[in-house]
C-alpha positions as CSV (number, residue, x, y, z in Angstrom):
1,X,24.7,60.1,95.0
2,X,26.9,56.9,94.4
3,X,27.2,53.8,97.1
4,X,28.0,50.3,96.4
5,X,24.6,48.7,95.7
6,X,25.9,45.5,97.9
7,X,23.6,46.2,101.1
8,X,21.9,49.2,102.1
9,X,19.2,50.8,104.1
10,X,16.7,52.9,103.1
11,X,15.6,55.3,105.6
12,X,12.4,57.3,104.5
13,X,12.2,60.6,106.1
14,X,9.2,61.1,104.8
15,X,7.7,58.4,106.9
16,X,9.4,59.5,109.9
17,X,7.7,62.8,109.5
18,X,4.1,61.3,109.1
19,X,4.9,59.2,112.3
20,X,5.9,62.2,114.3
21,X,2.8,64.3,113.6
22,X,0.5,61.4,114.4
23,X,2.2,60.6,117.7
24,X,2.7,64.8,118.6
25,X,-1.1,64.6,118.0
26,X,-1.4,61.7,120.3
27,X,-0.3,63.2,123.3
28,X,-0.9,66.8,125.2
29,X,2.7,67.2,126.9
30,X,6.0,68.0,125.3
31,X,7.5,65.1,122.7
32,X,11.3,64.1,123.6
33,X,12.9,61.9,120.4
34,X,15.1,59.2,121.8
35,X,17.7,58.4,118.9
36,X,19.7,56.3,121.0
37,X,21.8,53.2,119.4
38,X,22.1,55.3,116.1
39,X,18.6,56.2,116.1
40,X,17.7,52.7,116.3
41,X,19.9,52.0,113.4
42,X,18.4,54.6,111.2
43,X,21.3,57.2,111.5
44,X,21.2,59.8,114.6
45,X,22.5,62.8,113.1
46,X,20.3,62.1,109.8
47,X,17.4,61.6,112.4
48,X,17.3,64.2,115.0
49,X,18.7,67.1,112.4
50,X,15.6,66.4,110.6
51,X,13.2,66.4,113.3
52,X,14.3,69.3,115.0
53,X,14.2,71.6,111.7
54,X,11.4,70.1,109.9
55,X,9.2,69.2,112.9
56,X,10.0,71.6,115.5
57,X,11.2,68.9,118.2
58,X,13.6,70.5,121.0
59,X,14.4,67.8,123.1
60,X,16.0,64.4,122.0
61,X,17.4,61.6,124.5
62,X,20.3,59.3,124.1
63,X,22.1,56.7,125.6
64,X,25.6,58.0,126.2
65,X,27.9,60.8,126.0
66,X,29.4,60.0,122.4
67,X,26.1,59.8,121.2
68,X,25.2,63.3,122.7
69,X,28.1,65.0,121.3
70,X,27.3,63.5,117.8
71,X,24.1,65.1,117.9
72,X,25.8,68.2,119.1
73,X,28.5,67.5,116.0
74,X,25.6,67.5,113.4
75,X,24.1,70.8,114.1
76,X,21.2,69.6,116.7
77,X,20.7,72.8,119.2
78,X,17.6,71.1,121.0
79,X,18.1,69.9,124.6
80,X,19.5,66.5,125.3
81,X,19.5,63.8,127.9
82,X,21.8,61.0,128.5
83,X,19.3,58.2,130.1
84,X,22.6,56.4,131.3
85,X,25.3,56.4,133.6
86,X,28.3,59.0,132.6
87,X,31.5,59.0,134.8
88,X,31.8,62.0,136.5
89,X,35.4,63.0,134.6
90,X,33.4,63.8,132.3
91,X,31.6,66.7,133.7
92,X,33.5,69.4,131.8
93,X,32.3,68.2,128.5
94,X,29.0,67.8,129.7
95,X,28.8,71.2,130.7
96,X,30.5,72.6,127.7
97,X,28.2,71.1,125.2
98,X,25.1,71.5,127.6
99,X,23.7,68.1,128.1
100,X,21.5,67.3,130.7
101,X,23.0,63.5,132.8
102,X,21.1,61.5,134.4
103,X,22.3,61.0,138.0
104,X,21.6,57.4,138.7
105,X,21.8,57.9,142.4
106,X,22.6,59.8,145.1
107,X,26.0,58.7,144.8
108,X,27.1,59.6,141.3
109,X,25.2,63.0,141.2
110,X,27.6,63.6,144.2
111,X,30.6,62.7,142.3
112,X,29.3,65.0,139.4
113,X,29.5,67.9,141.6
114,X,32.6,67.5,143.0
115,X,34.2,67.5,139.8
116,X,32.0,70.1,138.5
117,X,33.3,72.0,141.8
118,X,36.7,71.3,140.5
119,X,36.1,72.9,137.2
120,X,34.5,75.2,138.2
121,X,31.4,74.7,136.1
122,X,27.5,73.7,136.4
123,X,26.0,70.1,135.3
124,X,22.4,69.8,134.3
125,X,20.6,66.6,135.7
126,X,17.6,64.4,136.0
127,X,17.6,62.5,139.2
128,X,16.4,58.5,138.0
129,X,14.1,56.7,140.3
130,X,13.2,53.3,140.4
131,X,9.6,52.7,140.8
132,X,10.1,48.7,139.3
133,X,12.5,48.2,136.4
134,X,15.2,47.5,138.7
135,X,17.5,49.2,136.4
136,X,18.9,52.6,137.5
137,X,17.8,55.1,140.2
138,X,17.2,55.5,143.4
139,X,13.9,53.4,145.0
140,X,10.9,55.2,145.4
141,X,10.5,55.2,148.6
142,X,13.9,57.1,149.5
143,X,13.8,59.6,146.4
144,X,12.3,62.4,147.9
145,X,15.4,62.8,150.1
146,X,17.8,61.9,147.4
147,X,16.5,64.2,144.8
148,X,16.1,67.1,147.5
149,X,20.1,66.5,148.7
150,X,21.1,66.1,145.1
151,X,19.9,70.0,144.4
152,X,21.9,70.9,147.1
153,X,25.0,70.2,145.8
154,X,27.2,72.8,144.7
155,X,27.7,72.5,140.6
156,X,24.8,70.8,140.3
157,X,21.7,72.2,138.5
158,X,18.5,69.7,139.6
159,X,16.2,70.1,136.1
160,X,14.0,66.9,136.4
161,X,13.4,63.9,138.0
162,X,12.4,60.3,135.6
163,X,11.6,56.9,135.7
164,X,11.1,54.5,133.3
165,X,7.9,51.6,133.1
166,X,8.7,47.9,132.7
167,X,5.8,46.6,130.9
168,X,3.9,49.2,129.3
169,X,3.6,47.3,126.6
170,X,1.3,44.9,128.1
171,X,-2.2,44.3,127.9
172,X,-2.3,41.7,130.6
173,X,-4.1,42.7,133.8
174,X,-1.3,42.3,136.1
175,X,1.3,44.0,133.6
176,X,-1.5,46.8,133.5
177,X,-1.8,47.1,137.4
178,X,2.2,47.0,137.7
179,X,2.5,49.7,135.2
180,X,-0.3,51.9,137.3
181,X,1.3,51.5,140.5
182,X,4.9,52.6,138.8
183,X,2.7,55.5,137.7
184,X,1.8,56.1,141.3
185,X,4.6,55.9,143.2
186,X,6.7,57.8,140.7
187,X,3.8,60.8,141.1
188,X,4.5,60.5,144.8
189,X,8.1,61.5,144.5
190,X,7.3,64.3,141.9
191,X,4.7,65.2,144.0
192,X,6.9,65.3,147.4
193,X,9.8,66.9,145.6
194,X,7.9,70.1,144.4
195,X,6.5,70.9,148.2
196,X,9.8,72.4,148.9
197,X,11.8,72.8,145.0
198,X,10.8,73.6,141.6
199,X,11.0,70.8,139.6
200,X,11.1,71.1,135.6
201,X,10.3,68.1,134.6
202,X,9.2,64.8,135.6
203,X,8.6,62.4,133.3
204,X,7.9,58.4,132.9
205,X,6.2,57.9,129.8
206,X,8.0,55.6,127.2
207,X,6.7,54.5,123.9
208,X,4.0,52.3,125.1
209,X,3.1,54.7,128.1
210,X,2.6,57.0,126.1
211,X,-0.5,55.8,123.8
212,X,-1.2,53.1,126.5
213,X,-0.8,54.7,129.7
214,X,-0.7,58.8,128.8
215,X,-0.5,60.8,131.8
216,X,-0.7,64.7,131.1
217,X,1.3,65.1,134.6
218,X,4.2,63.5,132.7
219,X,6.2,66.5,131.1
220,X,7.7,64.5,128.3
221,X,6.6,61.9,126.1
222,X,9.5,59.7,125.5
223,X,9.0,58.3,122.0
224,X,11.7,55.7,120.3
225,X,10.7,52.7,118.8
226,X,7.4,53.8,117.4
227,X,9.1,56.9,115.5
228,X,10.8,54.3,113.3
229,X,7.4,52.7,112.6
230,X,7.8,49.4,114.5
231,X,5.8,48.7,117.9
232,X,7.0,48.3,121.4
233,X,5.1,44.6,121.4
234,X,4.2,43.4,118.1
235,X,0.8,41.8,119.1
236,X,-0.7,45.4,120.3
237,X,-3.0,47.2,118.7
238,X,-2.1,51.1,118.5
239,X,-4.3,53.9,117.9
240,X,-2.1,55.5,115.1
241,X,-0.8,54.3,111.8
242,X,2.7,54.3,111.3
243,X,4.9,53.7,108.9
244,X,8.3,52.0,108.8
245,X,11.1,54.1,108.3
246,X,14.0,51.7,107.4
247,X,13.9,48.9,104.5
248,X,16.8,46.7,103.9
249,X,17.9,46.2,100.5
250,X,20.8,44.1,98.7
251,X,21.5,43.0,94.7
252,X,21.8,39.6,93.7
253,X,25.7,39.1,93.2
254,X,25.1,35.4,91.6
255,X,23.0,32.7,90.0
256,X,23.0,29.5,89.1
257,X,20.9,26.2,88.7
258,X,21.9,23.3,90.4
259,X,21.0,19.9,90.1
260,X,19.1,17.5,92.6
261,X,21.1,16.2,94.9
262,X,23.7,19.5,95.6
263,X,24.4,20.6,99.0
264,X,24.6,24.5,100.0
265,X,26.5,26.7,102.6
266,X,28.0,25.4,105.3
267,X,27.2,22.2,107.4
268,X,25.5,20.8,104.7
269,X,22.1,21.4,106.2
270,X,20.4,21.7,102.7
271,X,20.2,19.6,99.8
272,X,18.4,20.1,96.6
273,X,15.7,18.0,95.9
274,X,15.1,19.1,92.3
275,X,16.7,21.4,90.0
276,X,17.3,24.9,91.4
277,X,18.0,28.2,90.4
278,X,20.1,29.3,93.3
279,X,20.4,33.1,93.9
280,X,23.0,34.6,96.0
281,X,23.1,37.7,98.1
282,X,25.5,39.6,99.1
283,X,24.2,40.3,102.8
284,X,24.7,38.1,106.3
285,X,25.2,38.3,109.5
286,X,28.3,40.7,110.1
287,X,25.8,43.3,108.8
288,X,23.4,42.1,110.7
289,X,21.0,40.1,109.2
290,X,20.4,36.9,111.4
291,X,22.0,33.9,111.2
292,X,19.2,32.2,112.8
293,X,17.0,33.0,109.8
294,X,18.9,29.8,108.0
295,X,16.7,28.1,106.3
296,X,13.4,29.6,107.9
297,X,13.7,33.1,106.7
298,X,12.6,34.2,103.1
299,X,13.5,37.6,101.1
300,X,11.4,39.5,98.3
301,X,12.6,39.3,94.7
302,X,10.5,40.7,92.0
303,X,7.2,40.9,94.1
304,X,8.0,37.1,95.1
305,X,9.2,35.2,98.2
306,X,12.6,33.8,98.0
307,X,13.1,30.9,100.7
308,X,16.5,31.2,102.5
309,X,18.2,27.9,101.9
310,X,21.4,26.5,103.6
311,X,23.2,28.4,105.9
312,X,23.1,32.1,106.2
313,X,27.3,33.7,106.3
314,X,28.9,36.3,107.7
315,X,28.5,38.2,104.2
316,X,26.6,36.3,102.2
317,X,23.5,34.1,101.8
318,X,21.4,32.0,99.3
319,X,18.2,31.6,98.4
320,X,15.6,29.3,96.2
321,X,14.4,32.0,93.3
322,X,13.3,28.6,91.1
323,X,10.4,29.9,88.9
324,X,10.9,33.5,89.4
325,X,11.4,35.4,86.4
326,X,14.4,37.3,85.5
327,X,16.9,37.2,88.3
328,X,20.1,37.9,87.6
329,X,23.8,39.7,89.3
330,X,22.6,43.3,90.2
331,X,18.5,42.4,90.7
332,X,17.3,44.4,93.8
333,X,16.5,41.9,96.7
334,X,14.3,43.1,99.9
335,X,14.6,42.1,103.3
336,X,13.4,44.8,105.1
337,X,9.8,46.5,103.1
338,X,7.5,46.0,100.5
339,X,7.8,44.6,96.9
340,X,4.9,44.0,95.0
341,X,2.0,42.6,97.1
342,X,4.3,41.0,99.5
343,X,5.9,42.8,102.6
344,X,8.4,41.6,105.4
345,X,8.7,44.0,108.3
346,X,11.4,43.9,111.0
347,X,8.5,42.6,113.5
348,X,7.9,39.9,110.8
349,X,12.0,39.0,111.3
350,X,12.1,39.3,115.1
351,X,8.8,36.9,115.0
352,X,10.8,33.9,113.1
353,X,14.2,34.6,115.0
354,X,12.0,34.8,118.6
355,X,13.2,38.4,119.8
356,X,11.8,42.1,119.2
357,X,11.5,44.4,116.4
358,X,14.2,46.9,118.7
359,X,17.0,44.7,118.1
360,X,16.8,43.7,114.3
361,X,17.0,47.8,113.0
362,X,19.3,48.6,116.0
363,X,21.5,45.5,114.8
364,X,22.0,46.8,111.1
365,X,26.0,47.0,111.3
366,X,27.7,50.4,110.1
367,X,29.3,48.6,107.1
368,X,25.7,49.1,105.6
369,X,25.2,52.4,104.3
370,X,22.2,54.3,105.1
371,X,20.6,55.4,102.2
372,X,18.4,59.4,103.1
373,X,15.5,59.4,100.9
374,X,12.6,61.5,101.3
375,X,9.5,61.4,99.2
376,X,11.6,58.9,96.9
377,X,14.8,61.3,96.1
378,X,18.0,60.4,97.7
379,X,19.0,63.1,99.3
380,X,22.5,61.9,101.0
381,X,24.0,58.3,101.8
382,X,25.8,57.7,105.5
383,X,28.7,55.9,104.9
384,X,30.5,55.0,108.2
385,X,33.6,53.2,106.6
């Protein structure tokens, strides 16, 4: 299958499917897939289609209505759950396409049943609490009541309650002990809710909580970031080996040697000091690839580093490939996996740009095609424009 070899991702379904069976192993409760934000850049429908028929998952999470009815749009026939706020006008399509809201409060899961009254339909939903992420939900201590009215309302069909940890991902004592408590008092509510109502699911297990903090009373094990091979905190130590699903890749569009004394990119903040071969790269920031790596970063070329020199552009960047043998317009570049000996993970990137792993594969723009590859065959290429 043909793209333009510019910039690409790789995603390696393979390596998704070795992560999934080592983190269904993991855990004794039902896995959930969150392929939010585009499958954290990795390509949603690609994603979830796979896991559902390969690996037998049923139930996938999201962040949003247009991502549910993508899913819905590729073929997935698994449940799913919005874990964010959905205006109520759009109950009809909920209902139609069978997705399960979240109800952020009280409030809105009353204005989901007064338009589902309208319509004349039903609207699945899990009832947030906030046990200390201050995010969505109502607090603990008034859920019980909340949750309980919320399944009285007409239209409305009560199939869970969640909440969601703040710092699972920490090993510090305090972090621990917060993350124990949220545990506890989101238990209380489950717990209070089911002396008078059924209650599905309850679920509060994220990535981290769910290696870190596993509790079997959770009925879901919400796994996102490490089904793309990265880790919630890049300093942890996790009991599986996984593998990362995305590399990024470019071809060299130019070289040229340049004297001492030349300046590169814009601002001028680099200078040669000697004669150097100057490689350039047809990849920057408008497809995501951080500016802020100017002239920290580094890129692989022929099992070599490649320092990042001058100013990374909007579409473009250069780099130092001085005493590296046989570069040249259409040599493969990685910035994202392994070549040779040498490897540069997206943990590796968020480390030198001082952010997480999450935001540089969910910040891959969509004018980068995603390349499907499994056990080294292409298989299809996502082109979103």
């Amino acid at each position: 299958m043909s793209y333009l070899k510019r910039a690409w991702a790789q995603i390696h379904l393979d390596r998704l499917g070795k992560n999934i069976e080592q983190l269904s192993g993991a855990v004794d409760t039902q896995v959930c897939c969150v392929v939010k934000a585009n499958a954290y850049g990795h390509d949603d429908g690609t994603i979830a289609s796979y896991l559902e028929r390969r690996h037998g998952i049923s139930f996938f999470a999201v962040s949003n209505i247009r991502e549910a009815l993508t899913l819905r749009e590729h073929g997935v026939t698994g449940e799913i759950l919005i874990l964010g706020h959905t205006p109520a006008s759009y109950a009809g399509e909920l209902s139609q396409n069978d997705v399960i809201q979240t109800a952020v409060s009280y409030a809105h899961a009353k204005e989901l049943s007064d338009e589902a009254v309208r319509c004349g339909i039903k609207v699945k939903i899990h009832m947030a609490v906030d046990t200390g992420m201050g995010r969505i939900g109502e607090q603990a201590e008034d859920a019980v009541k909340a949750v309980l009215s919320a399944a009285e309302l007409p239209g409305i069909v009560l199939d869970g309650i969640f909440t969601h940890f703040a710092s699972a991902d920490s090993t510090d004592e305090e972090d621990t002990a917060y993350t124990e408590e949220q545990k506890r008092a989101f238990f209380a509510v489950a717990d209070g809710v089911r002396e008078h109502i059924p209650l599905r699911h309850s679920h509060c297990l994220n990535s981290a909580g769910s290696l870190i903090h596993f509790d079997p009373r959770s009925t879901l094990a919400r796994f996102g970031i490490l089904l793309y091979g990265l880790k919630p905190d890049r300093s942890l130590t996790l009991p599986v080996d996984l593998l990362p699903v995305m590399d990024l890749k470019a071809a060299v569009s130019y070289v040229k040697v340049l004297p001492a004394g030349k300046s590169i990119s814009y601002g001028r903040t680099y200078t040669t000091d000697r004669e150097t071969a100057v490689a350039t790269v047809p990849i920057g920031y408008a497809d995501g690839y951080p500016r802020s790596l100017s002239g920290k970063g580094y890129v692989l070329i022929g099992g070599h580093r490649a320092p990042i020199v001058g100013r990374i552009c909007m579409d473009q960047l250069m780099c130092d490939v001085t005493g590296i043998p046989d570069v040249h317009e259409g040599t493969e570049v990685t910035l994202i996996g392994r070549d040779g000996d040498e490897v540069i993970t997206a943990d590796d990137i968020a480390a030198l740009t001082d952010t997480i792993g999450y935001e540089i594969v969910c910040g891959i723009s969509k004018r980068v095609p995603r390349v499907i590859t499994e056990n080294g065959d292409v298989i299809a290429v996502r082109e979103y424009y």
